[in-house]
N, CA, C and O atoms as a Tripos MOL2 file, in Angstrom:
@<TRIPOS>MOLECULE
protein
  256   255    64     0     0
PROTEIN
NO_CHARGES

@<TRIPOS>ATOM
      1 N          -0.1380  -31.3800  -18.3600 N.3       1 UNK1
      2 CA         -0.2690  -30.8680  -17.0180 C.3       1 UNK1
      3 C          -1.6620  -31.1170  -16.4280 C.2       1 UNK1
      4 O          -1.8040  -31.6790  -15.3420 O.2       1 UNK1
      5 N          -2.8040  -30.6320  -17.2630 N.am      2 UNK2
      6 CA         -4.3230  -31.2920  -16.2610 C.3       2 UNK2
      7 C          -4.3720  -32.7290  -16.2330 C.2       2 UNK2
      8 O          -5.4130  -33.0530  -15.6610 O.2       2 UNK2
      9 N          -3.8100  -33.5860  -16.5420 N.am      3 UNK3
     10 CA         -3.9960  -35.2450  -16.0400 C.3       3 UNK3
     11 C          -3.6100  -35.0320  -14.7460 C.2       3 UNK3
     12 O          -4.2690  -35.5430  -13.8410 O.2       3 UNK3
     13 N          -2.0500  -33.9410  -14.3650 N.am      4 UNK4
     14 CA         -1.3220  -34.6100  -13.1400 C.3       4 UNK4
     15 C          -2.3730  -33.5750  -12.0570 C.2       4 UNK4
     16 O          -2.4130  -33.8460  -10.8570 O.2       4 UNK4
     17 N          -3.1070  -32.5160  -12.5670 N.am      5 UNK5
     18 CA         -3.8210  -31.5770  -11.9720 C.3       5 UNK5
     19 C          -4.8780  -32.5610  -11.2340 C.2       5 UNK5
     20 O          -5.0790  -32.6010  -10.0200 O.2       5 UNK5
     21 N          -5.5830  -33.4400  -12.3500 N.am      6 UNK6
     22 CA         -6.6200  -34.1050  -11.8350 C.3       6 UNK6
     23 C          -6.1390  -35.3570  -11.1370 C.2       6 UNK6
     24 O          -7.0890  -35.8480  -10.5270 O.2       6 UNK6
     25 N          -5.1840  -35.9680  -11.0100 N.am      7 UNK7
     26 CA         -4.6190  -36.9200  -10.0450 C.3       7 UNK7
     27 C          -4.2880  -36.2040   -8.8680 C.2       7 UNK7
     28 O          -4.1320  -37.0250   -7.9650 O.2       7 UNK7
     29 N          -4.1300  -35.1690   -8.5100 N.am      8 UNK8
     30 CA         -3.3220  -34.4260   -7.7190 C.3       8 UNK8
     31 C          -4.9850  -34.5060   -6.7530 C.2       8 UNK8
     32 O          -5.2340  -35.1370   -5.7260 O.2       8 UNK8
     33 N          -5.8290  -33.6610   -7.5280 N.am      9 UNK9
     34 CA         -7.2900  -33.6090   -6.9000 C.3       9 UNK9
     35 C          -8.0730  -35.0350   -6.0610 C.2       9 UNK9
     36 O          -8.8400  -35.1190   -5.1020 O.2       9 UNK9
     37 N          -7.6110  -35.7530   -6.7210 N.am     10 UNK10
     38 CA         -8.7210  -36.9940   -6.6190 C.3      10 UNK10
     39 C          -7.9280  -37.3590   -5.2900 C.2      10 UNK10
     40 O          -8.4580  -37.4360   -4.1810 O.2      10 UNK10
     41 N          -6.2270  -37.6300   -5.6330 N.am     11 UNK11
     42 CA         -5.4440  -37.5890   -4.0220 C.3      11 UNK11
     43 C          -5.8250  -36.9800   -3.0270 C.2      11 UNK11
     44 O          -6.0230  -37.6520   -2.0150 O.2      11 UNK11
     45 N          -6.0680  -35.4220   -2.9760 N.am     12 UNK12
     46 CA         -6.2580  -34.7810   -2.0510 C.3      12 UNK12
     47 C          -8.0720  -35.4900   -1.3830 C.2      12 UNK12
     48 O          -8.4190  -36.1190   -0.3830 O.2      12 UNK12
     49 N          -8.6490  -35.0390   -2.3700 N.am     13 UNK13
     50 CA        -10.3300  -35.8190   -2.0620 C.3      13 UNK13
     51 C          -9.6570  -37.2600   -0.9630 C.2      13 UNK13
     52 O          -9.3320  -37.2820    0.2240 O.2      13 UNK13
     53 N          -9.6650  -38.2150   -1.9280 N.am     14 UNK14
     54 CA         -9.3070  -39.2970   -1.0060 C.3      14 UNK14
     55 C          -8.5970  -38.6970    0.4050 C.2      14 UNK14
     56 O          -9.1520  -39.0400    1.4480 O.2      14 UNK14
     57 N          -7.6590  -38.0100    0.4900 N.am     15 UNK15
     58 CA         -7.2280  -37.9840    1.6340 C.3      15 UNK15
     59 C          -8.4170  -37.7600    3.2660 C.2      15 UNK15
     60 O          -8.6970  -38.3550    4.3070 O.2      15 UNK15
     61 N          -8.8000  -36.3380    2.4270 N.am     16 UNK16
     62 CA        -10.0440  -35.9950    3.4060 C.3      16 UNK16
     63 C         -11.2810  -36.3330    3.5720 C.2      16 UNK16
     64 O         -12.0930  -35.8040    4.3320 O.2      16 UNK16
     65 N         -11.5390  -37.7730    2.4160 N.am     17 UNK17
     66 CA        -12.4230  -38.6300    3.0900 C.3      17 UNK17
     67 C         -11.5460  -39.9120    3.6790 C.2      17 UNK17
     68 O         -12.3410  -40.7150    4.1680 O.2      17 UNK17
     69 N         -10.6420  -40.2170    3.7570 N.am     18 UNK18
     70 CA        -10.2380  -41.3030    4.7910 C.3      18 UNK18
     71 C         -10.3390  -40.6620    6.4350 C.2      18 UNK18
     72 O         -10.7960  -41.1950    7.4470 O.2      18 UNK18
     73 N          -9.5700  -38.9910    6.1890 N.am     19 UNK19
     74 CA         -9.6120  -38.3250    7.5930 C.3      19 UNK19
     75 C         -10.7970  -37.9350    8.0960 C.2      19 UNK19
     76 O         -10.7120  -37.3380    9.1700 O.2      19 UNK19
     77 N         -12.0270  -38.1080    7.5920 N.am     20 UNK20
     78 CA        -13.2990  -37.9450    7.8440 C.3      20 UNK20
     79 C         -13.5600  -39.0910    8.1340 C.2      20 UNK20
     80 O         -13.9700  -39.2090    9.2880 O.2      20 UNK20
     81 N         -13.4750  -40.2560    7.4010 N.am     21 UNK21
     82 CA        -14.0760  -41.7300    8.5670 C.3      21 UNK21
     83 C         -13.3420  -41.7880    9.5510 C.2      21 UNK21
     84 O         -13.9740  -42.5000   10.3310 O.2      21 UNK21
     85 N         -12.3870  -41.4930   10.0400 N.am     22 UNK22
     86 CA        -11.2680  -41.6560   10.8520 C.3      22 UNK22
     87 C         -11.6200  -41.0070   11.7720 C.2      22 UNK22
     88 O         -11.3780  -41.5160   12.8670 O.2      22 UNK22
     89 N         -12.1570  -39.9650   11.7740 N.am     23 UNK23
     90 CA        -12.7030  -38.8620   12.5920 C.3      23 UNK23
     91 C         -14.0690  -39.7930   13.1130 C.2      23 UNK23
     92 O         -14.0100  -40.3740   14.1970 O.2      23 UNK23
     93 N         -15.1300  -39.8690   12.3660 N.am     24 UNK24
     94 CA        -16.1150  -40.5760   12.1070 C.3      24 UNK24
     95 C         -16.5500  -41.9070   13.0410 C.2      24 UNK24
     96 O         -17.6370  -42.1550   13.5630 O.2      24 UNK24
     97 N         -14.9870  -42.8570   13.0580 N.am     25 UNK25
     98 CA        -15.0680  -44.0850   13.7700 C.3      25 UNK25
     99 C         -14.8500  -43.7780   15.1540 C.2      25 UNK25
    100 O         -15.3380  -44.3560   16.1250 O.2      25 UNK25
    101 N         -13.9230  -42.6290   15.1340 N.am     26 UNK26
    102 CA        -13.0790  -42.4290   16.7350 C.3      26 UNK26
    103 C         -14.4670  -41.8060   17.3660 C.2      26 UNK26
    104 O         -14.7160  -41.9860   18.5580 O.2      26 UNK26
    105 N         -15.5750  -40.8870   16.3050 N.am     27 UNK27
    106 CA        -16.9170  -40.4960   17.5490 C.3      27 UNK27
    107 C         -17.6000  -41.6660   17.8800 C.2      27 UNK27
    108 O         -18.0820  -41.7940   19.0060 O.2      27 UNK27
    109 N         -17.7140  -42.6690   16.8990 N.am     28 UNK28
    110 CA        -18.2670  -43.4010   17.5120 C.3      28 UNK28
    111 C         -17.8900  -44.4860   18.6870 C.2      28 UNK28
    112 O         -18.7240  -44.8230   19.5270 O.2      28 UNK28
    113 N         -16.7690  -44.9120   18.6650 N.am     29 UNK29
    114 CA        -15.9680  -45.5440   19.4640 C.3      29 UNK29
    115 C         -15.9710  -45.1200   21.0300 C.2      29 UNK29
    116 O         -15.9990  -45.8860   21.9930 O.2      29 UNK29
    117 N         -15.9280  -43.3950   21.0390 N.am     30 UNK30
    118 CA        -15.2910  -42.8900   21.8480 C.3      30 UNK30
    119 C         -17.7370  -43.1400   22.2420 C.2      30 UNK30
    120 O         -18.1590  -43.6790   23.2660 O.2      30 UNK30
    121 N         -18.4010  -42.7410   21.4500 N.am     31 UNK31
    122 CA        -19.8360  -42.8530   22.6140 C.3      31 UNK31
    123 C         -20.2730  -44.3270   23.0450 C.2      31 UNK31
    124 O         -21.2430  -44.5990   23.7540 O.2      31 UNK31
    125 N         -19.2180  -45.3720   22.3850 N.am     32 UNK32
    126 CA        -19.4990  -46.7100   22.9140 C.3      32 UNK32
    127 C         -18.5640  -46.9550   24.1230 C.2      32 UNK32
    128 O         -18.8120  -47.8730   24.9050 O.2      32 UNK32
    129 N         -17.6700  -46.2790   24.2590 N.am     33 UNK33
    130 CA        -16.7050  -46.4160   25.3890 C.3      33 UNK33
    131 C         -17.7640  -46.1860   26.7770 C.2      33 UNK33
    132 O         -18.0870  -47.0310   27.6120 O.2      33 UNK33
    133 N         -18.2940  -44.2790   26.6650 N.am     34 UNK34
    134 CA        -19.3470  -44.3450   27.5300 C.3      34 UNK34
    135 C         -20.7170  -45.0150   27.9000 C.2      34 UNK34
    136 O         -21.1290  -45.1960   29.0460 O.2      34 UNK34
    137 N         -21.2770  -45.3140   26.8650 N.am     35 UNK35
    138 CA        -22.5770  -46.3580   27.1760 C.3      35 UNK35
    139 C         -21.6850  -47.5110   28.1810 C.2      35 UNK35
    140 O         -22.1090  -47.9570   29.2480 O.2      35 UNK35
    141 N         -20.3100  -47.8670   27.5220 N.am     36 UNK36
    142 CA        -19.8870  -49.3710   28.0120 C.3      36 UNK36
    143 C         -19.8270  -48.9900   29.8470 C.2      36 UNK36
    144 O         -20.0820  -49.8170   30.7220 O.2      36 UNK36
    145 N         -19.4190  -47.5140   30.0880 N.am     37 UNK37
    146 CA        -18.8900  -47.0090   31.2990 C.3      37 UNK37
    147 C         -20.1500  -46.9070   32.2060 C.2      37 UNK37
    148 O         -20.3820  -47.6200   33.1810 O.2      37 UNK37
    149 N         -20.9390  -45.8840   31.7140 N.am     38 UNK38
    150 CA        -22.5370  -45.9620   32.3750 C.3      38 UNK38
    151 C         -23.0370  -47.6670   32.4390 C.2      38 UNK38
    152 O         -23.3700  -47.9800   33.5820 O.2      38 UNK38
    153 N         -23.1250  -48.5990   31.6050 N.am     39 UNK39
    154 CA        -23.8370  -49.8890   32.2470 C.3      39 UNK39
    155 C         -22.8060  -50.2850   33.2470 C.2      39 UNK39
    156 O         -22.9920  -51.4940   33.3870 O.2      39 UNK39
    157 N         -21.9840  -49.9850   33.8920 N.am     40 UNK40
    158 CA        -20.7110  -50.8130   34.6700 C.3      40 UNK40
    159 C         -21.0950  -50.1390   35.8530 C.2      40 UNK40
    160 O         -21.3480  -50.9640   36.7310 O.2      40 UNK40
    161 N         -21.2340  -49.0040   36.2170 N.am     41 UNK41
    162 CA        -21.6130  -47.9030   36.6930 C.3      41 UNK41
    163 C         -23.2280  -48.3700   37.3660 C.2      41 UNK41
    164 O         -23.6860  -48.2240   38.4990 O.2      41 UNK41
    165 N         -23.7390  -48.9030   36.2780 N.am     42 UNK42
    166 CA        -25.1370  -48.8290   36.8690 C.3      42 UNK42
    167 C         -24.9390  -50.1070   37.0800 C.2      42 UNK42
    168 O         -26.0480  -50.1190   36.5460 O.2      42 UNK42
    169 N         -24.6810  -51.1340   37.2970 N.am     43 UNK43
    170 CA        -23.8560  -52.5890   37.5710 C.3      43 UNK43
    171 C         -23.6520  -52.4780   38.9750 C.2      43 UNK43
    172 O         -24.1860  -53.3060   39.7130 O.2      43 UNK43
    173 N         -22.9250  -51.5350   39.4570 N.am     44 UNK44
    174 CA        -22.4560  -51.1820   40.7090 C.3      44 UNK44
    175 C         -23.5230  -50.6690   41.6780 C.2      44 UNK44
    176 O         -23.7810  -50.9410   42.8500 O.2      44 UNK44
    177 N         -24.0280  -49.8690   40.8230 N.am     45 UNK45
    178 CA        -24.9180  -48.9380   41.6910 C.3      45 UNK45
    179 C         -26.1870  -50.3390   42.1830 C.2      45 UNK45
    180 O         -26.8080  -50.2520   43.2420 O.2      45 UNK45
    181 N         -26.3440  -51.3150   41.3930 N.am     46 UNK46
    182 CA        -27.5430  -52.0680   41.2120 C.3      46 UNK46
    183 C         -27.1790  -52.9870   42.8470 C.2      46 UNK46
    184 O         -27.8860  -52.9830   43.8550 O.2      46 UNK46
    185 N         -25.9090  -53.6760   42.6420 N.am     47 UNK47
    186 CA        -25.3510  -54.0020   43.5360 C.3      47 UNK47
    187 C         -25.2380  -53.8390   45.0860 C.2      47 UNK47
    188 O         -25.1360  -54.7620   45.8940 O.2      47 UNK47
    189 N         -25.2750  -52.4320   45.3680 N.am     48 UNK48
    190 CA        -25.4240  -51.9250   46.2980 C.3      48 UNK48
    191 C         -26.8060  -51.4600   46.8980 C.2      48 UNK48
    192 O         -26.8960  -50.5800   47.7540 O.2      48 UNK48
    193 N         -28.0200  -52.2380   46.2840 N.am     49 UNK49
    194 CA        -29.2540  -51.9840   46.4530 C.3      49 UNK49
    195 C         -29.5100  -53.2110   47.4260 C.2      49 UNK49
    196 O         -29.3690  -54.3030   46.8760 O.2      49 UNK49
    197 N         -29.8350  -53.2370   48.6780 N.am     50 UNK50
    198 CA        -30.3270  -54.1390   49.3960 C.3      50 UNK50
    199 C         -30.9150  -55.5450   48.9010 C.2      50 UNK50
    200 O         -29.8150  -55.8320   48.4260 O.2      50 UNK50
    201 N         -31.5380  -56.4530   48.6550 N.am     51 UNK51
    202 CA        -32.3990  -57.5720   48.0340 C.3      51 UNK51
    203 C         -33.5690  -57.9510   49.8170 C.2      51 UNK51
    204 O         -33.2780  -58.1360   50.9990 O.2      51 UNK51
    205 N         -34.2790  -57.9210   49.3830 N.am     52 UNK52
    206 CA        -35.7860  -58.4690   50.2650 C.3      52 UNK52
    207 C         -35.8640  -59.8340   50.2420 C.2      52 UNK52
    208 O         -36.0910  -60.6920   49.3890 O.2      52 UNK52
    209 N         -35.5390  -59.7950   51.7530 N.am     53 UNK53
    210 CA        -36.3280  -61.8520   52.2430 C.3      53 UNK53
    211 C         -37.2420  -61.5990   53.1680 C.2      53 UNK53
    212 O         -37.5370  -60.6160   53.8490 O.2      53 UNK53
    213 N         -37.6870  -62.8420   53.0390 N.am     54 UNK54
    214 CA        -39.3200  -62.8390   53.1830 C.3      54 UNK54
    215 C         -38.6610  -63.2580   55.0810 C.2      54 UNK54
    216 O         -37.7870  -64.0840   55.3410 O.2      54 UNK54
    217 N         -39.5110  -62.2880   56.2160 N.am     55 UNK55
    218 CA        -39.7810  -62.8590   57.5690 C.3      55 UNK55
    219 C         -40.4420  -64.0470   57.7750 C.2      55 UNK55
    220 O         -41.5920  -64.1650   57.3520 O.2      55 UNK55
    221 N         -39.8210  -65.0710   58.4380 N.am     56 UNK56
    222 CA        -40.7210  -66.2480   58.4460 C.3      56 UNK56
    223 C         -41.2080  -66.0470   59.6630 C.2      56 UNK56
    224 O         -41.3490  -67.1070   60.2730 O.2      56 UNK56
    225 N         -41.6910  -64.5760   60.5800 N.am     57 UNK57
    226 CA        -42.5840  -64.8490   61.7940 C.3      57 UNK57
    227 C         -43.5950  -64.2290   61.0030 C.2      57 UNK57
    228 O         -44.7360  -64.6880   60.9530 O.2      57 UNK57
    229 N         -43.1620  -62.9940   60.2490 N.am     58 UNK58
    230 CA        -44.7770  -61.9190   59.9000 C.3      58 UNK58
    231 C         -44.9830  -62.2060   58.4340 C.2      58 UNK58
    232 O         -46.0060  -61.9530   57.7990 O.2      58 UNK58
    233 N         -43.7670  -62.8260   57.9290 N.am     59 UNK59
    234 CA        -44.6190  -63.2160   56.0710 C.3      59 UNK59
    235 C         -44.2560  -61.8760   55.8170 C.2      59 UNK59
    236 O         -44.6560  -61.6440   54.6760 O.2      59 UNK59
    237 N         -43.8410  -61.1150   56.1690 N.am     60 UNK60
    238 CA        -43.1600  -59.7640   55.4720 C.3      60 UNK60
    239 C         -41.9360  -59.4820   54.9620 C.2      60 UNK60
    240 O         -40.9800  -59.7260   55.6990 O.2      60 UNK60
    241 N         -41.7660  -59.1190   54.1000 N.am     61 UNK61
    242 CA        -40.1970  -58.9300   53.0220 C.3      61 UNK61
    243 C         -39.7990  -57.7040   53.9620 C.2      61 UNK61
    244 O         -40.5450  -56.8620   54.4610 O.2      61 UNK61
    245 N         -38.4620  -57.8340   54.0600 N.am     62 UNK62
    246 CA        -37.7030  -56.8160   54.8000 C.3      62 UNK62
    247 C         -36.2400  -57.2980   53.9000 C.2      62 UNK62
    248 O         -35.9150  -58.3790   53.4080 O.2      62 UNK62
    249 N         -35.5790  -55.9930   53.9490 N.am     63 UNK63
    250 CA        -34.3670  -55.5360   53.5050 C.3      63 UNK63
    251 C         -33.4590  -56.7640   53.9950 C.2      63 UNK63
    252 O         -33.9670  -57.4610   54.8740 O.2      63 UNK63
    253 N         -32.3750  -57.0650   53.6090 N.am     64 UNK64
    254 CA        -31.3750  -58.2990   53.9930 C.3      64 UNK64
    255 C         -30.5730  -57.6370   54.9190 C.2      64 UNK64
    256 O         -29.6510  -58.2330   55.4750 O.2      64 UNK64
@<TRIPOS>BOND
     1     1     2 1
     2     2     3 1
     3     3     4 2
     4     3     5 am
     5     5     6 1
     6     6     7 1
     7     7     8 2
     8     7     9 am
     9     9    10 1
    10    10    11 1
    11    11    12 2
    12    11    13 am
    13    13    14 1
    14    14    15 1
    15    15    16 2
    16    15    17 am
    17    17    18 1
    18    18    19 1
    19    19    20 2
    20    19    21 am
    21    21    22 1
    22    22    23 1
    23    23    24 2
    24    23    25 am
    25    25    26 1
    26    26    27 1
    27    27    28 2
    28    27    29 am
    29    29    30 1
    30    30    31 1
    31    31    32 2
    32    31    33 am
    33    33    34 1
    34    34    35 1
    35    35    36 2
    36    35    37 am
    37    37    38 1
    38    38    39 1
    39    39    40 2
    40    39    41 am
    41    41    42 1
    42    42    43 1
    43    43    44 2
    44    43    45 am
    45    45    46 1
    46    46    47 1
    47    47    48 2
    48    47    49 am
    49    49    50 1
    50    50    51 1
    51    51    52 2
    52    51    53 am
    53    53    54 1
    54    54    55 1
    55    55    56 2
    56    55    57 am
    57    57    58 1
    58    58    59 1
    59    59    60 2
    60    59    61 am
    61    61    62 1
    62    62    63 1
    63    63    64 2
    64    63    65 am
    65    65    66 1
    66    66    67 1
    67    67    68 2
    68    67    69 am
    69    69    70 1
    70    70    71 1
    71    71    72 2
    72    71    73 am
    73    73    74 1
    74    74    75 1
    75    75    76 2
    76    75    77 am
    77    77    78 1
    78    78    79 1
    79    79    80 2
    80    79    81 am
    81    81    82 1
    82    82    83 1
    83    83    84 2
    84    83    85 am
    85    85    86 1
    86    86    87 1
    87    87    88 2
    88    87    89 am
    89    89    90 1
    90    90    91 1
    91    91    92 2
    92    91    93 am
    93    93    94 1
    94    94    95 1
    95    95    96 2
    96    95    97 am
    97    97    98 1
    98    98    99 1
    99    99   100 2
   100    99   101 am
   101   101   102 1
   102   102   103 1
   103   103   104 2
   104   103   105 am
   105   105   106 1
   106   106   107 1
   107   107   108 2
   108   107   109 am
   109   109   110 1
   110   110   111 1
   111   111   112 2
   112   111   113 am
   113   113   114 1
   114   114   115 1
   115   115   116 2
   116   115   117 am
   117   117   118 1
   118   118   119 1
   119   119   120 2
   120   119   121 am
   121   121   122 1
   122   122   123 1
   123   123   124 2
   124   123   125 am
   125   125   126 1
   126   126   127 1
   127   127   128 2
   128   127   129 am
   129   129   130 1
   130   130   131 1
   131   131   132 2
   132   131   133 am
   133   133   134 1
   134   134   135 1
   135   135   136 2
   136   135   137 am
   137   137   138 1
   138   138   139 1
   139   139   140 2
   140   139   141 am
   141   141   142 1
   142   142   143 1
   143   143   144 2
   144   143   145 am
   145   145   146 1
   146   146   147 1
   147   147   148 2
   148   147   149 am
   149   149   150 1
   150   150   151 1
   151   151   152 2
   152   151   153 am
   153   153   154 1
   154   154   155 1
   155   155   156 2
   156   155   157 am
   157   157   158 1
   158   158   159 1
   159   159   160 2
   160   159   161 am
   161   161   162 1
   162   162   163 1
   163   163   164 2
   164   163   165 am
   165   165   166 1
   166   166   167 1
   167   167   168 2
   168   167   169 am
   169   169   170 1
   170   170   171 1
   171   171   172 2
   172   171   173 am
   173   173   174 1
   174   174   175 1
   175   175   176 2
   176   175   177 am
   177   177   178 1
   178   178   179 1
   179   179   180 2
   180   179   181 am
   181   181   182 1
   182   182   183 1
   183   183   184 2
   184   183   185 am
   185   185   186 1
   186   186   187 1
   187   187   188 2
   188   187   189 am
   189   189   190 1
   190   190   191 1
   191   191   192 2
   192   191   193 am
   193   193   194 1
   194   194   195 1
   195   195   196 2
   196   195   197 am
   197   197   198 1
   198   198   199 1
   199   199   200 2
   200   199   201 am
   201   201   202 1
   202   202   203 1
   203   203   204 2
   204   203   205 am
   205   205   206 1
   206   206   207 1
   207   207   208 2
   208   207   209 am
   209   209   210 1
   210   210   211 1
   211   211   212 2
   212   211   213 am
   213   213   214 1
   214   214   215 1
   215   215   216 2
   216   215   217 am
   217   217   218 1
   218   218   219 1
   219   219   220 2
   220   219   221 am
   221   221   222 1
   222   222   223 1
   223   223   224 2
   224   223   225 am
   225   225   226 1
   226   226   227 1
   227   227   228 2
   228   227   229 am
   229   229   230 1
   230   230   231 1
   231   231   232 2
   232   231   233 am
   233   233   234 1
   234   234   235 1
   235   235   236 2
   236   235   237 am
   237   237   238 1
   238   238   239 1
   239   239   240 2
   240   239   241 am
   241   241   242 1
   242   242   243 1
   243   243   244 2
   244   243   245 am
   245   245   246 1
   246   246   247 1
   247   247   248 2
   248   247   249 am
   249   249   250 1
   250   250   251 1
   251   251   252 2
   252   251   253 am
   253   253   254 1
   254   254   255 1
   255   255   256 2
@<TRIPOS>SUBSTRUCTURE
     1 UNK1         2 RESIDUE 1 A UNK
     2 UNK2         6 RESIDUE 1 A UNK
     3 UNK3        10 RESIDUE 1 A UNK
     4 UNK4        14 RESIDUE 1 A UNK
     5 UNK5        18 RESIDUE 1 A UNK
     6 UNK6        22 RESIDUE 1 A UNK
     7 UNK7        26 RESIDUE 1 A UNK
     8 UNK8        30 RESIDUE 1 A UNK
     9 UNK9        34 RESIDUE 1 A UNK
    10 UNK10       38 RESIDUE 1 A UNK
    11 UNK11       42 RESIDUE 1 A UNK
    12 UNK12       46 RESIDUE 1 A UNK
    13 UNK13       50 RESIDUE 1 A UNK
    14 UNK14       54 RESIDUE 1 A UNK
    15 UNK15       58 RESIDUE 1 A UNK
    16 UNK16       62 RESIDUE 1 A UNK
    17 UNK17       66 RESIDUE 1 A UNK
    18 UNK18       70 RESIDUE 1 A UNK
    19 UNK19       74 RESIDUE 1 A UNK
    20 UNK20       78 RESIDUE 1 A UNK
    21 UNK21       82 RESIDUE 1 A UNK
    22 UNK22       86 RESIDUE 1 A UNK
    23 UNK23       90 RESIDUE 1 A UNK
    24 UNK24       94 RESIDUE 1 A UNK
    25 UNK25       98 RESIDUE 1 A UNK
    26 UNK26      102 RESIDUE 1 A UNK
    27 UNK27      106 RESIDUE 1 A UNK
    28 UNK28      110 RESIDUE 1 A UNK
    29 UNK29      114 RESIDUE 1 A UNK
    30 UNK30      118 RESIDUE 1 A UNK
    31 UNK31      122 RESIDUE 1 A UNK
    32 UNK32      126 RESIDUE 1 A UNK
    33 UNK33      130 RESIDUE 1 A UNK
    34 UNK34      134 RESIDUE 1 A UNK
    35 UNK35      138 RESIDUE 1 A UNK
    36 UNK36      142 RESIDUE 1 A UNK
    37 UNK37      146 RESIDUE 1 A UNK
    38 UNK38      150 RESIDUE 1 A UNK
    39 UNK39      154 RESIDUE 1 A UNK
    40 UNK40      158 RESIDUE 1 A UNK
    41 UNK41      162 RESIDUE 1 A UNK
    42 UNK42      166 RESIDUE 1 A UNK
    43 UNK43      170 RESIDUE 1 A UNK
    44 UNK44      174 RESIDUE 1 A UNK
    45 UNK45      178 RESIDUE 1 A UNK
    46 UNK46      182 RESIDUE 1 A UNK
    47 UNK47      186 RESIDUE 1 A UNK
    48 UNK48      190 RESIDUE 1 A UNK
    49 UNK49      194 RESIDUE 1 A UNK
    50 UNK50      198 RESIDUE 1 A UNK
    51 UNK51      202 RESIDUE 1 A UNK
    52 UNK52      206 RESIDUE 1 A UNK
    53 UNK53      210 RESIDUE 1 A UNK
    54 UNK54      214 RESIDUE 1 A UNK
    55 UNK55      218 RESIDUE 1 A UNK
    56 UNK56      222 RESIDUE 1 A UNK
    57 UNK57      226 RESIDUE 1 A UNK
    58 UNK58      230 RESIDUE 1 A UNK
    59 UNK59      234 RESIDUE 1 A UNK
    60 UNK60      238 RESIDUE 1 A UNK
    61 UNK61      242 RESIDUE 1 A UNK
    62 UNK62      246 RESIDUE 1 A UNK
    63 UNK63      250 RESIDUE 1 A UNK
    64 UNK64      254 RESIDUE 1 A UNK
C-alpha cells in the first residue's frame, strides 16, 4: 500500500505544479497583451499630434 500512497502523492504534486505554470503563463500573457494595447494606444495618440513645417516667409516652424 505505501508505493501506491507515494505514487498517488507525486501525481497529485505534479498536478499542482502544471496548474501553477498554467496559472503562471496566463499572468504573464495576459501583462503582455496590455503593454501590446498601451504601445497601439500610444501609436494613436502619437498620430494625432500635429508635425511642424518650416514658414518659408518667417523661417518659423508652425503646426501643419
Amino acid at each position: 500500500m505505501p508505493p501506491f500512497l507515494l505514487a498517488l502523492g507525486g501525481a497529485v504534486g505534479a498536478m499542482a505544479l502544471v496548474r501553477w505554470a498554467i496559472k503562471a503563463a496566463h499572468r504573464v500573457n495576459d501583462e503582455l497583451e496590455a503593454a501590446r494595447q498601451a504601445k497601439l494606444s500610444e501609436t494613436v495618440a502619437r498620430e494625432k499630434i500635429p508635425t511642424l513645417r518650416r514658414d518659408p516667409v518667417t523661417g518659423a516652424y508652425r503646426p501643419n
